[in-house]
C-alpha positions, 0 to 999 in steps of 0.5 A, spaced: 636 380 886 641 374 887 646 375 882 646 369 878 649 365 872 645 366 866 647 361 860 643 365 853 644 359 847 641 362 841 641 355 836 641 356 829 642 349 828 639 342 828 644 338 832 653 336 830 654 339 824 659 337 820 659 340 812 663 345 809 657 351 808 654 350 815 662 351 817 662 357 812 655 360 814 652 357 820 654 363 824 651 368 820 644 366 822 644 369 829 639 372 831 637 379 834 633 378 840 637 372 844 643 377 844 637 384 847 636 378 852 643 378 853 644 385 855 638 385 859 640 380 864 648 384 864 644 390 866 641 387 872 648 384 874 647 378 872 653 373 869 653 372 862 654 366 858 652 366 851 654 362 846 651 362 838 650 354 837 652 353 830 653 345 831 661 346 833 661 348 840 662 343 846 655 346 850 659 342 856 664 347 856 662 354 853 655 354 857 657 353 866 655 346 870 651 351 875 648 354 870 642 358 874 637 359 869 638 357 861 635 362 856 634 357 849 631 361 842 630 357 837 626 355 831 622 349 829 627 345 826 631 346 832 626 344 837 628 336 839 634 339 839 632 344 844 628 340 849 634 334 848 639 341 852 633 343 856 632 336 859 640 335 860 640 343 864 634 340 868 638 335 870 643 338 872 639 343 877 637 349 872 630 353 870 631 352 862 626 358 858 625 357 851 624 365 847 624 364 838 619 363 833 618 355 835 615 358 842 611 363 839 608 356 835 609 351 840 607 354 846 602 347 848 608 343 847 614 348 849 611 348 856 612 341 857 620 341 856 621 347 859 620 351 865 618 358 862 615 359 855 616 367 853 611 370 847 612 376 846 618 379 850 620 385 854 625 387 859 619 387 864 618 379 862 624 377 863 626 381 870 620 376 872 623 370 870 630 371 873 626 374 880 622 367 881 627 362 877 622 356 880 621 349 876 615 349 873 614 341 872 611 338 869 608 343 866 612 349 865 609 356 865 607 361 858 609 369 859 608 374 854 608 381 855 602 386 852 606 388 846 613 388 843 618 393 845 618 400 843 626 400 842 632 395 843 639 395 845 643 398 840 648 395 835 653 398 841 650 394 846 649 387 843 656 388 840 661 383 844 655 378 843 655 379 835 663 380 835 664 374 838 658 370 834 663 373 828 669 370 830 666 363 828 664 365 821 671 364 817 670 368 811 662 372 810 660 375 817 654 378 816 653 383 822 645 382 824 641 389 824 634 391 825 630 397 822 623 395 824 618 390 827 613 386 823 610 385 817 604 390 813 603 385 809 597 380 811 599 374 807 595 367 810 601 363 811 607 367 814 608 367 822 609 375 820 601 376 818 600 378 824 605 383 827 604 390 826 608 394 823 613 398 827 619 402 825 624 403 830 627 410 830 632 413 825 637 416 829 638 409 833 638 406 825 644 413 825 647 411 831 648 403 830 651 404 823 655 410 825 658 405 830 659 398 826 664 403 821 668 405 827 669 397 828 670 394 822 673 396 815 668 393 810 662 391 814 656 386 811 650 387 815 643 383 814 637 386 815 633 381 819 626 386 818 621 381 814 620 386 809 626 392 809 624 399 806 617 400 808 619 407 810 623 407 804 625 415 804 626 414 811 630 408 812 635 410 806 636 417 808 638 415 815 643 411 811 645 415 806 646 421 812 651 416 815 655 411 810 660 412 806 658 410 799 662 402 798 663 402 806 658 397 807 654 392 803 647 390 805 643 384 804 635 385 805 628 381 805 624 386 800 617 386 797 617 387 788 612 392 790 617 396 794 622 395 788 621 401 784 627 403 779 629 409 782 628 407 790 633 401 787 638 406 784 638 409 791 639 402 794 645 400 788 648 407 791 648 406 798 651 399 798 646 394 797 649 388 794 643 382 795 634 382 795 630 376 796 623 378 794 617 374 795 613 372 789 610 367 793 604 364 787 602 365 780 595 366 782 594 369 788 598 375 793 600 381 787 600 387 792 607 383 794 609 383 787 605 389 784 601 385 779 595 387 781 590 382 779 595 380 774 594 372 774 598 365 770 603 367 764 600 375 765 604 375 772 609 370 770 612 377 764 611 381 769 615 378 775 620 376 770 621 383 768 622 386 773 626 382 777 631 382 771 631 390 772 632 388 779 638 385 777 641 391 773 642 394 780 643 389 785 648 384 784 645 378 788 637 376 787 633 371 790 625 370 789 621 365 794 616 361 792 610 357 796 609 350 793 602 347 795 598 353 796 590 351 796 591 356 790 594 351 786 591 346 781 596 341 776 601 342 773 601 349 771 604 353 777 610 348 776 610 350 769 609 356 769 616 357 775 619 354 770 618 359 764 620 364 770 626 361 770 627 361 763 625 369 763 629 369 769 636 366 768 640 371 773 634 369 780 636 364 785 629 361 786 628 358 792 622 354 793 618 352 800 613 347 802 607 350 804 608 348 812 603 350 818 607 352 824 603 351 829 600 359 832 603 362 827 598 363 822 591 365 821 590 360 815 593 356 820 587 354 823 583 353 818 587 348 817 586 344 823 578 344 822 579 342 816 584 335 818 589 337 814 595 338 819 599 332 819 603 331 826 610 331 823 616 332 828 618 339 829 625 336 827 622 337 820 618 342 819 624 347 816 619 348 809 623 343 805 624 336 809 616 335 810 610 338 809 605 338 813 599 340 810 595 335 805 594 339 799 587 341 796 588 339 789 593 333 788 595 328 792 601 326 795 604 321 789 603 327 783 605 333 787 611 330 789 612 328 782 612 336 780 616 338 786 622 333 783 621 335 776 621 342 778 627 342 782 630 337 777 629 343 772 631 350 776 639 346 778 640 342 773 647 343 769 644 348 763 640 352 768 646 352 773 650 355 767 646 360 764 645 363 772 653 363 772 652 367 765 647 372 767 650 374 775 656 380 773 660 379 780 664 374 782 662 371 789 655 372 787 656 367 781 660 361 785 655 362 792 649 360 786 653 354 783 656 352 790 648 352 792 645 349 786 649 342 787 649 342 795 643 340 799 639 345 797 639 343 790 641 337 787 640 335 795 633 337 795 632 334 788 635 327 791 631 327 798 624 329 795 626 324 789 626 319 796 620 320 799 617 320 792 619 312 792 617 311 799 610 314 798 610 308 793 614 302 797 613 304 804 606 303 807 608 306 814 610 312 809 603 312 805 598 312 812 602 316 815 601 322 809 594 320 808 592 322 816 591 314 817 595 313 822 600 317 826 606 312 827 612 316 825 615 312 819 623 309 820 625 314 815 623 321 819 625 316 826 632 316 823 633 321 821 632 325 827 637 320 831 642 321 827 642 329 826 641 329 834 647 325 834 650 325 842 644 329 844 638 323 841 639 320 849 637 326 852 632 327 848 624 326 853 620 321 851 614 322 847 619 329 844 618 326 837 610 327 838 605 333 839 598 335 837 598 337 830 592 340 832 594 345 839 591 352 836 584 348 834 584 344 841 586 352 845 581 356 841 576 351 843 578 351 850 578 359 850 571 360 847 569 356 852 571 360 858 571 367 855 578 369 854 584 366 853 588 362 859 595 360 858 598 354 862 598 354 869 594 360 869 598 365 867 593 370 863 597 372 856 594 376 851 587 376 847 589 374 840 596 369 840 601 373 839 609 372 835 614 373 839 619 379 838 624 373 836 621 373 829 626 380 829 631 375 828 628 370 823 631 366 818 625 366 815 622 359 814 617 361 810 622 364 805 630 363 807 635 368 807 642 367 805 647 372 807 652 374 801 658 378 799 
């Protein structure tokens, strides 16, 4: 095969970025998989450029003009960023490939940016793209293997990619790692429902950490696993064989129901310093947190005191909820949260917009029967700047009033001070308070606040929530210009528009001719399938945030 030049961009962020937190932090959202991509197309002779974009590095310099084929992973949120750099390689004479959880989503859409859209993805879809490296326009090709890979490059493989991505994290640096694929549970909304769960081999788990304690003094490592310790013994005693009591601290995404008191004295032991539970509902999904049928105030007692015994081991909690659930009903769920803060005063909670991401769900597609997926830009589907979903049981004007008035509750200045009170260390203590009056608290509180009052003076907006006409509204339009910056002129036209309904129409058409045909006839799997990027999720449906 003809040596090539192969540019591999992992996009964390949404355009130019400019705040002090996206410089702080921005690096520590790599993901796993553009960095196997990387190693594969090393180990096949190619060059290799990869570039983490963070939205500080000029794409100009650090990803070559004679680029031959262009490898992008990126999330939703990222996409119109995405396709602006897909078109700008295109012109210049590259095959662009589009990998990552929006591709996995989107692929309708994807296709039409890109020359080649990857669902699941092994070292045999990857070697056949580099092989034919042809521009399918205007309608790319999607590719996607059987299953995902059974094993990974290790940490040792990946390192000069992860090392060079913590060079640009200037004070936390979070080294990414991965113990399993996929998710055992089966929760309706999440891209992980359907990928089975598959831990990787202990040894390699061995083998990694042993090597990440020969190239850093104190390591930091993320667990990017939706949810980390499903094989507890397994996984922990793998740990506890290698690392040194204090030599590593961890962070990791964890259900309640794998949080019992003695597994957290292990986790205490073996370095772990935070846990983002997903609690999720009050009224629905209690084998996630070992509520059983347990509903309303009953589930709220029992979180909260678990939670709180949680926080005895581990200096660092975040607890992820779900706003807008079908489950949901008037003003209690936002209620009861609010109790859950006050019985909780330690937790972070962090909150999410129901959002629909394309394929990446079951319920997703009920939802799009029911016409109840609104055609918001990617741009602004990150589970807090759009919701995409009508709501069953309110409208837009009352759930909105219950958004403000819950996050004006969680981050207001008593809250922020008993959370201060009640955290024992001291990075955990100030990352709470930097958070609460960032644009993640006092932030979302005033653009939900906004949107809020253009429901009431902006009829563009009011027909636009309600499904009657899909005519983007000014507010979302310059908001995308202005985040895309100097790439809002390479941005293809139609890109801020796509059809919310692609699972529906594609199931339609599948049912139709007896199986499932990928654009331009490449045959893919029979059910949608997540790609393997999902390993490096930065959730989305709940947000990671990497700590001390």
């Amino acid at each position: 095969m003809q040596r090539l030049r192969i540019g591999i961009l992992d996009v964390v962020s949404t355009g130019p970025a400019h705040g002090l937190y996206s410089r702080l932090m921005n690096a520590n959202l790599a993901s796993i998989m553009p960095q196997v991509v990387a190693v594969w197309c090393e180990e096949a002779g190619h060059d290799v450029s990869y570039v983490c974009y963070t939205g500080y590095e000029d794409l100009s310099t650090v990803v070559p003009r004679d680029t031959d084929v262009l490898f992008i992973g990126a999330f939703s949120e990222s996409a119109q960023l995405a396709y602006a750099i897909s078109a700008l390689f295109r012109a210049r004479g590259a095959v662009t490939v589009l990998g990552g959880p929006h591709a996995r989503c989107y692929p309708e859409d994807s296709v039409q940016y890109f020359d080649y859209v990857l669902g699941f993805t092994d070292r045999a879809v990857v070697d056949q793209v580099l092989r034919e490296r042809a521009p399918h326009r205007p309608i790319g090709v999607m590719l996607a293997a059987p299953r995902q890979p059974q094993q990974l490059p290790g940490l040792e493989a990946r390192w000069k990619f992860v090392a060079q991505t913590l060079e640009k994290a200037p004070t936390i640096k979070l080294v990414p790692m991965l113990a399993s694929l996929g998710c055992p549970y089966t929760c309706s909304f999440c891209i992980d429902s359907t990928v089975d769960h598959q831990p990787l081999e202990p040894d390699q788990l061995r083998s990694d950490l042993r090597f990440l304690l020969r190239q850093m003094r104190r390591p930091r490592v993320g667990w990017h696993d939706p949810n980390f310790g499903v094989r507890f013994d397994e996984t922990l005693t793998a740990i506890e064989d290698v690392v040194p009591p204090g030599r590593i601290d961890f962070l990791a995404e964890s259900s309640l129901s794998l949080l019992s008191e003695d597994r957290l004295r292990r986790l205490q032991t073996a370095g772990f310093k935070a846990m983002l539970p997903g609690i999720e509902s009050w009224f629905s999904l209690g084998n996630k947190a070992k509520t059983g049928k347990r509903v309303g105030m009953e589930k709220v007692k029992q979180v909260s005191d678990h939670v709180n015994m949680v926080m005895r081991f581990i200096p660092y909690v975040q607890t992820n909820f779900v706003l807008g659930l079908d489950c949901d009903e008037g003003p209690e769920p936002f209620e009861l949260t609010k109790r859950f803060v006050d019985l909780t005063p330690g937790a972070f909670p962090g909150y999410s917009l129901l959002s629909a991401f394309g394929r990446a769900a079951p319920l997703n597609l009920d939802l799009q029967r029911a016409g109840r997926v609104l055609p918001f830009p990617h741009h602004f589907l990150n589970n807090h700047l759009a919701m995409n979903v009508q709501p069953m049981h309110y409208e837009w004007p009352a759930f909105y009033d219950r958004v403000v008035d819950l996050v004006s509750y969680t981050f207001s200045w008593r809250a922020i001070g008993r959370r201060l009170r009640a955290n024992r260390q001291t990075i955990p203590r100030w990352m709470n308070v930097v958070r609460a009056v960032s644009s993640e608290g006092h932030g979302r509180r005033e653009y939900y606040g906004t949107v809020r009052r253009l429901l009431d003076t902006d009829p563009t907006v009011r027909s636009y929530f309600a499904g009657e006409s899909t005519a983007l509204p000014s507010f979302y339009t310059d908001r995308v210009r202005r985040d895309l910056g100097p790439f809002w002129e390479h941005l293809p036209a139609r890109a801020l528009v796509h059809d919310a309904n692609a699972y529906m129409h594609a199931e339609a058409d599948r049912a139709a001719s007896g199986g499932l045909q990928w654009p331009n006839g490449s045959v893919g799997s029979t059910a949608p399938a997540p790609d393997l990027s999902l390993i490096g999720r930065r959730a989305r449906s709940t947000e990671q945030l990497p700590l001390a």
